[in-house]
C-alpha positions in Angstrom: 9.3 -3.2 -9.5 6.2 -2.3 -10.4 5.2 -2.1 -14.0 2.0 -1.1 -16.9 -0.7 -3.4 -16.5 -0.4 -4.1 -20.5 2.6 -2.0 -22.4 0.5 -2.4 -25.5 -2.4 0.0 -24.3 -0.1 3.0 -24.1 -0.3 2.5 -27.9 -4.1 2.3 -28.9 -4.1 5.9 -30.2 -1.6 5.2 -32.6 -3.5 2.4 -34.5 -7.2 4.4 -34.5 -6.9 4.7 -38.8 -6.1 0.6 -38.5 -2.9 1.4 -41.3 -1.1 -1.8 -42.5 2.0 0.0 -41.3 1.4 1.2 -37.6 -0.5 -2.8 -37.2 3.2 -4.2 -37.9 4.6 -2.0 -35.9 2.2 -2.6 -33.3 3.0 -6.2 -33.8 6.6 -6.2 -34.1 7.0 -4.3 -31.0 4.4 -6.4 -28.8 6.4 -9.5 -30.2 9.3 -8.3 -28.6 11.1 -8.1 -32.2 12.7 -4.8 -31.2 15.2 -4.1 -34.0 12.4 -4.5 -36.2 10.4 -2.1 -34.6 12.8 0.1 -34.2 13.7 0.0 -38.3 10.1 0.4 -39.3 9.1 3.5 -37.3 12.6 4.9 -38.5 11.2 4.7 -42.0 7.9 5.9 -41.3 9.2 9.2 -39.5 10.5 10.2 -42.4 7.3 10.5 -44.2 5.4 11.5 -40.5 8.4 13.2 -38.4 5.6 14.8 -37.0 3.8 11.9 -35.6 4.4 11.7 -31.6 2.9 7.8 -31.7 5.9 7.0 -34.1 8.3 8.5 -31.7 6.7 6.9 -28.4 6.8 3.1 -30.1 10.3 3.7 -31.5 11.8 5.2 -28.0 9.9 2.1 -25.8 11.8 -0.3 -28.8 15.1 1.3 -28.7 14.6 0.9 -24.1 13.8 -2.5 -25.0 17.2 -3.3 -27.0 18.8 -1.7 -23.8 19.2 1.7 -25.5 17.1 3.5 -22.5 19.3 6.5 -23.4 18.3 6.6 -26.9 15.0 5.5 -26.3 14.3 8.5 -23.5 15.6 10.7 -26.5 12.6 9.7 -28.9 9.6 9.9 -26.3 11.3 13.7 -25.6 11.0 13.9 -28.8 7.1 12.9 -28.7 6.6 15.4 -26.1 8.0 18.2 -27.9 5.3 17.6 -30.5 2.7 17.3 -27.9 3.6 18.2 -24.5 0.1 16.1 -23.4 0.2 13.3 -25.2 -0.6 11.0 -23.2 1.2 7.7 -24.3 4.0 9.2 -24.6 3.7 10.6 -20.8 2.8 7.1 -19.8 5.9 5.7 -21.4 8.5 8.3 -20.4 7.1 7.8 -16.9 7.7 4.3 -17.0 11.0 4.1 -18.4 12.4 7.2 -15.9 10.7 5.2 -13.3 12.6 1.8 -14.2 15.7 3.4 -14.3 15.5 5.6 -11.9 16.5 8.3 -13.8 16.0 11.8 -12.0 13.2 12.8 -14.1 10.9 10.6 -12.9 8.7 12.1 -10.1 8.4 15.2 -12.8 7.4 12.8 -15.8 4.6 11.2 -12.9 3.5 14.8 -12.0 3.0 15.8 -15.6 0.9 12.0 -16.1 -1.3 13.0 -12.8 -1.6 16.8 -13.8 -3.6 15.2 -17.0 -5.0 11.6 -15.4 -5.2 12.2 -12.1 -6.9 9.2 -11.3 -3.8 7.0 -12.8 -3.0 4.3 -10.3 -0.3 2.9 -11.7 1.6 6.5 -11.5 0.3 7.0 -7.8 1.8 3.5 -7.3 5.2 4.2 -8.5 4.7 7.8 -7.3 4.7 6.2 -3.8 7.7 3.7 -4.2 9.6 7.0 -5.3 8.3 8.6 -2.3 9.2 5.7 0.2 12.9 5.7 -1.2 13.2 8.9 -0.5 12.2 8.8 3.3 9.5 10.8 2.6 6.3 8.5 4.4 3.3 11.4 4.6 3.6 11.5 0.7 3.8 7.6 0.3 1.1 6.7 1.9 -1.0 9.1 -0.1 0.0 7.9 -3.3 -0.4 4.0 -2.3 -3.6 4.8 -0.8 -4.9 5.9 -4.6 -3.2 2.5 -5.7 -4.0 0.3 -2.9 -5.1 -2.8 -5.4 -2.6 -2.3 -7.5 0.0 -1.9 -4.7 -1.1 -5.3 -3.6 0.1 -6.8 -7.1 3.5 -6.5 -5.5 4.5 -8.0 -2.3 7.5 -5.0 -2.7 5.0 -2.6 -2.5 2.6 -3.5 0.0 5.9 -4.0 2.0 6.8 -0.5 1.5 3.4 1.1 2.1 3.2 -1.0 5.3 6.5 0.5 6.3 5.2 3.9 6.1 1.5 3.1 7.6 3.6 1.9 10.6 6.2 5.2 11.0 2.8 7.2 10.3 1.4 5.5 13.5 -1.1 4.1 11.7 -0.9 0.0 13.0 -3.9 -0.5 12.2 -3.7 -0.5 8.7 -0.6 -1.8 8.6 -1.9 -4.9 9.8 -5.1 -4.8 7.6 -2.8 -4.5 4.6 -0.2 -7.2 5.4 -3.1 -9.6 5.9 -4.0 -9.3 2.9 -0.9 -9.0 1.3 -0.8 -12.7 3.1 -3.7 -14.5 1.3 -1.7 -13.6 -1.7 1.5 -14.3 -1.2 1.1 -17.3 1.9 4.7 -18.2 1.6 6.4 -15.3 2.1 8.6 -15.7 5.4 9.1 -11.6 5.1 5.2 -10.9 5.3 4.8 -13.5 8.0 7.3 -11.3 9.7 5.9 -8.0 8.8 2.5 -9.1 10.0 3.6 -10.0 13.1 6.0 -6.7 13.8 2.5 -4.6 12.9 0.8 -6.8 14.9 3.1 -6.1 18.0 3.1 -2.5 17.0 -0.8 -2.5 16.8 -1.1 -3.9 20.4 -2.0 -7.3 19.2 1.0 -9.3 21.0 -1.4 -12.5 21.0 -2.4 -12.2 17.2 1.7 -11.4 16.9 2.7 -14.7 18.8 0.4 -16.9 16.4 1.1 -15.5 13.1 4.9 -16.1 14.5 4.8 -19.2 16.1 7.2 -21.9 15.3 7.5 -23.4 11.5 10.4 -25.0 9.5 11.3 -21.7 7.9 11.8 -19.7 10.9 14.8 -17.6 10.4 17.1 -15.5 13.2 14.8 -12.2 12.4 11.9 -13.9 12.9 13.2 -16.0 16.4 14.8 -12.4 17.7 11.1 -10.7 16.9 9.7 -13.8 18.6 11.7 -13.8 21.6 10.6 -10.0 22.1 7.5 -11.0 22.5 7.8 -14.1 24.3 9.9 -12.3 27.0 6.7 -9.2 27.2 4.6 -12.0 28.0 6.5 -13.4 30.7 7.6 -16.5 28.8 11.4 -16.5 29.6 12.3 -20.1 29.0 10.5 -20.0 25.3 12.2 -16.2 24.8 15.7 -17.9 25.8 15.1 -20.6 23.4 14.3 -18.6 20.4 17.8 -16.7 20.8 19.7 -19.5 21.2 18.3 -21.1 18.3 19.0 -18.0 16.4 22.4 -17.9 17.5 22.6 -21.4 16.5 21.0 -20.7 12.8 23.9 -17.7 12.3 26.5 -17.1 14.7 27.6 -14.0 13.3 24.7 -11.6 14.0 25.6 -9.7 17.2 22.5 -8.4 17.9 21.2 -12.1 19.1 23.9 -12.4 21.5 23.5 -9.3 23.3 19.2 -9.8 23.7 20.3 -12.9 25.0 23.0 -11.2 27.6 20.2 -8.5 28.6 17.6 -10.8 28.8 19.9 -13.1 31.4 21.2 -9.6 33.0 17.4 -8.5 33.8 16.6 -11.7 35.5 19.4 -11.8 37.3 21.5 -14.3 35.6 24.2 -12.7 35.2 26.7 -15.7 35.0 24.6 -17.0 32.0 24.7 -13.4 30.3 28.7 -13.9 30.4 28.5 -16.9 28.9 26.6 -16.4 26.2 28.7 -13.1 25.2 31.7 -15.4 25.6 29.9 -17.8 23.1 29.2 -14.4 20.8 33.0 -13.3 21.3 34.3 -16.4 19.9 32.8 -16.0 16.6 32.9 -12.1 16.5 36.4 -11.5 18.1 36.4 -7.9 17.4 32.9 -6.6 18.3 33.6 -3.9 20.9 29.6 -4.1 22.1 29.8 -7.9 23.1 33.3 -6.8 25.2 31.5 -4.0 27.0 28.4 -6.1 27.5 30.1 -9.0 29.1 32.2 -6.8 31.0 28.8 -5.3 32.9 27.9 -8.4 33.4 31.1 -9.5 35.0 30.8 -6.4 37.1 27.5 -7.4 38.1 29.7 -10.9 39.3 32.1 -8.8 41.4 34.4 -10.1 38.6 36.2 -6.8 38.6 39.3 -7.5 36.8 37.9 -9.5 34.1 35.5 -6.8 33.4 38.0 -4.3 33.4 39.3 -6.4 30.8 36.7 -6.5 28.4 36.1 -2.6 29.2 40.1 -2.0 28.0 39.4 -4.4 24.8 35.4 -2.1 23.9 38.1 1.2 23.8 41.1 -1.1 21.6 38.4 -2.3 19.1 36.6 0.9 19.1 39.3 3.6 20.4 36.7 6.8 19.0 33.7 4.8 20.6 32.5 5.5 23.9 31.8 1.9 25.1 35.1 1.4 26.7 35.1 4.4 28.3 31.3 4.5 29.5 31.6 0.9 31.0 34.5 1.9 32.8 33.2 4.6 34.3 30.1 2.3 35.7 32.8 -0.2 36.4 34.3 2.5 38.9 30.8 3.8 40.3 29.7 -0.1 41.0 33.3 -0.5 42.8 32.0 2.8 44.7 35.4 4.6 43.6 33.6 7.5 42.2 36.9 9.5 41.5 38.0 7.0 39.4 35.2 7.2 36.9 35.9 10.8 37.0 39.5 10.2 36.1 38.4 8.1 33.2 35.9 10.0 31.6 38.2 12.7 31.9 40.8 11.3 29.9 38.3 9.5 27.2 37.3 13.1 26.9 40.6 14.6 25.8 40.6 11.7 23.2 36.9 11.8 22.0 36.5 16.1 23.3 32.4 15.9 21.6 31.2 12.3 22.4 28.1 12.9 23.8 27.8 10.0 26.1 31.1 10.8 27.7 29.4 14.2 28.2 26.4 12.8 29.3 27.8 10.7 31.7 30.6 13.2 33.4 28.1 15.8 33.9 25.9 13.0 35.7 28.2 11.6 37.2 29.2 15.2 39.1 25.6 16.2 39.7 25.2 12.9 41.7 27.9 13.8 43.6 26.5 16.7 45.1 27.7 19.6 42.5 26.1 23.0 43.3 26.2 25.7 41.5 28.9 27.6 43.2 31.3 24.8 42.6 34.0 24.2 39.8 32.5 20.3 39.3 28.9 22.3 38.8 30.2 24.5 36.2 31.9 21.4 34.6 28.8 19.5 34.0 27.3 22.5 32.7 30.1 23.0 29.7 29.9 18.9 29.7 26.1 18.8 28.5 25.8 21.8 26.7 28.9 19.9 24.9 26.7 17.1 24.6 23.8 18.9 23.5 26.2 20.6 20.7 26.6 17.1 19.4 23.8 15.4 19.9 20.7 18.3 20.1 18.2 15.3 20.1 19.7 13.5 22.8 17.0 13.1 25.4 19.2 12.0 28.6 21.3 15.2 28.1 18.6 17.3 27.8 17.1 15.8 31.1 20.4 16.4 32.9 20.2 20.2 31.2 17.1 20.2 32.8 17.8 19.1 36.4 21.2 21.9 36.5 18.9 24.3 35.2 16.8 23.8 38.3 19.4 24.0 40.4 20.6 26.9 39.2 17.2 28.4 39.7 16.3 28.8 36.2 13.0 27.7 35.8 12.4 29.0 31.9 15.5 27.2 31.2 14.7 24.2 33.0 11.2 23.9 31.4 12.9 24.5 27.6 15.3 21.6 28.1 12.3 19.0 29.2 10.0 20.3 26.4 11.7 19.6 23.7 12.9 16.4 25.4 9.2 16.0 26.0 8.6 16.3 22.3 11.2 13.3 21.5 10.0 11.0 24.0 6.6 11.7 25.0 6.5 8.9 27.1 9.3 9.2 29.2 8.4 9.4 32.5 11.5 10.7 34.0 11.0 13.8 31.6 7.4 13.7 32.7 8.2 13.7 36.6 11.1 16.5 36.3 8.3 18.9 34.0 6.0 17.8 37.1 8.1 19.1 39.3 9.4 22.3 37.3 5.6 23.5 36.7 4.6 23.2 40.4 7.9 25.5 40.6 6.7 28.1 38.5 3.1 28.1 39.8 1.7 26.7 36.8 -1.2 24.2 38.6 -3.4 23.7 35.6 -0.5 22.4 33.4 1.1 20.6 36.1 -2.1 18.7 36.8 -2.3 17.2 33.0 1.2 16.5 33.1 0.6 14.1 36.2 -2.5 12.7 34.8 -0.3 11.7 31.6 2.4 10.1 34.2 -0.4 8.9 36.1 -1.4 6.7 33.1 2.3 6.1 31.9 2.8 4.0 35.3 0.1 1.1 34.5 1.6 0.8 30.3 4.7 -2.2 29.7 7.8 -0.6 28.4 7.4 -1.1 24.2 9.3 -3.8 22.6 12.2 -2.8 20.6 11.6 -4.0 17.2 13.6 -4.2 14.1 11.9 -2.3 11.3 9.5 -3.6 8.9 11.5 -6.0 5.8 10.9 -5.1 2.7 12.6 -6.4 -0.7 15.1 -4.2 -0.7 16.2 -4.9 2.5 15.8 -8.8 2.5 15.8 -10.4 -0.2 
């Protein structure tokens, strides 16, 4: 948390006349002798009840007894003398801020509205900011306390977080290197480096700040193994999940990189078995069941994977795992009705799950629906159903997309990809249907930028999929 540079400054105002009575208190209070305190500016009011300084020291003694009710109470009191007194601004903020008490953005505003230069307010102004989701603002207030920020490896954390989901990498990583030199030890910002690293395009500067060291922990090995696997280094990637795995068995996440790493190098046998190994100590994870049952699929091991599809909808009955893998289960077996059949009757269960949706209305337009057909019209109601749901959900609103087109509905089929567009802008499967809808509508101009953006989407990797940045809240 961050906190004043010095308490005692808020209170220089106070002692300007030099009075044998306000240097006690000043004394009392800076000695941490908070009854004391307390007792003398209580008798003193009573000859000055006027005297906001008297209020401020007594309400920052009363906090410091653990009264932080009473204590709020006197620097109110302060402030109803003198709405800008400063001190008493400075100590209000701080308190609210500690507490987190609700006034506490207001009390900042009314500090910066006088001192609007105040880093220590901006500072605490941008850890308000971050806990409330609210990034844009953050990162302006930590940028007016960036040396102060750094007094707090909590608060470089945090303003790294928000540099990063403002897109700014960059920065991230010039702030987390320094945040480094000052804190070497800290396993988090070795890992924060290295995620804004990744993030920054700098997958060779990520791999050394995370190469291997004693404290390595199963964050660190998965974020490793991301990158290993980019670079082509399977064996080390392998190695890095195991070993997390091995360092704590109960994190599913680990098991099922593990399984899709395997599954997309065609080793599928080993994907099983290391879900198998992840079932064991997480018997009722519905994801590890419908993972291992695709890969059994992939084995031709039909029955067992029908299985672990049966066990996905037991452990998760209002999921859509079970459901979904059986459905691929059925396609992969080439029996095409009955995935239908299923979906169908997940559906009655789970009416709004939008990948049940998603995958019905799929699954019919791949079989040939047209629009003058019942199993047309049903994919229809199925993704608009999904799109109720799920509005943001990309796939659907590429499948809204494609029935538009069939339908003829150009307008419609270009609304759909646009705003999937605007989700995903690099998604090339969005990217090719919009291709293909604007050459439709005669629209050459726009359809030429669109395949010179898809043009240059073809040569990029697919991005890691990172954990977010840690911060103290989260990790420690």
């Amino acid at each position: 948390m961050l906190k004043w540079l010095c308490v005692a400054v808020l209170f220089t105002a106070g002692v300007s006349a030099q009075t044998s009575t306000n240097a006690s208190l000043l004394s009392a209070f800076n000695e941490h002798r908070y009854p004391q305190a307390v007792e003398m500016a209580g008798s003193a009011l009573k000859s000055r009840p006027t005297d906001p300084w008297l209020w401020t020291l007594r309400g920052m003694a009363l906090d410091g007894m653990g009264k932080s009710t009473e204590g709020l109470a006197n620097l109110d009191k302060a402030l109803s003398i003198n709405s800008r007194y400063v001190p008493a601004l400075k100590a209000a903020a701080q308190l609210t801020y500690q507490h987190r008490d609700s006034r506490a953005a207001a009390m900042l505003n009314r500090l910066l509205a006088i001192e609007p230069d105040e880093p220590a307010a901006h500072a605490m102004m941008g850890v308000l900011a971050f806990e409330a989701h609210h990034c844009a603002d953050a990162v302006v207030h930590f940028e007016k306390s960036a040396q102060l920020v750094l007094n707090s490896e909590a608060s470089a954390t945090e303003y790294a977080s928000c540099l990063l989901e403002e897109h700014r990498s960059a920065d991230a990583v010039a702030l987390l290197s320094q945040a480094r030199l000052r804190y070497a030890s800290s396993r988090n910002l070795r890992y924060d480096l290295g995620l804004a690293q990744s993030e920054n395009g700098q997958s060779a500067d990520a791999l050394t700040t995370l190469q291997p060291t004693p404290d390595d922990d199963p964050g660190i090995l998965n974020l490793r193994s991301s990158l290993e696997s980019a670079a082509g280094n399977l064996d080390a990637a392998f190695a890095d999940l195991k070993r997390a795995v091995e360092m704590d068995p109960t994190i599913e996440r680990n098991y099922l990189d593990m399984a899709l790493l395997c599954l997309d190098h065609d080793q599928d046998q080993r994907a099983a078995d290391a879900l198998t190994v992840g079932i064991q100590h997480l018997p009722k994870n519905a994801a590890l069941y419908a993972v291992r049952g695709i890969a059994y699929s992939e084995l031709s091991k039909y029955d067992e994977a029908e299985k672990d599809f049966e066990k996905a909808k037991e452990l998760e009955p209002k999921g859509s795992l079970g459901g979904v893998g059986h459905s691929v289960l059925y396609v992969e077996r080439e029996q095409p009705e009955r995935a239908l059949q299923s979906l169908r009757q997940q559906l009655k269960k789970s009416p709004e799950d939008a990948a049940l949706n998603t995958l019905l209305g799929d699954l019919l337009m791949h079989q040939g629906a047209t629009p003058s057909t019942p199993e047309f019209r049903e994919a229809e109601n199925a993704v608009t159903r999904a799109l109720s749901t799920e509005p943001r959900n990309v796939e659907a609103l590429i499948l809204m997309g494609k029935i538009d087109l069939e339908k003829n509905d150009l307008a419609g089929a270009f609304d759909a990809l646009e705003r999937a567009n605007k989700l995903d802008p690099d998604n090339r499967t969005v990217l090719s249907q919009m291709l293909l809808t604007l050459r439709k509508m005669g629209r050459k101009d726009d359809a030429v930028n669109v395949a010179q953006r898809l043009k240059s989407l073809l040569g990029k990797d697919e991005k890691l999929d990172k954990d977010p940045i840690r911060t103290a809240s989260a990790h420690n």
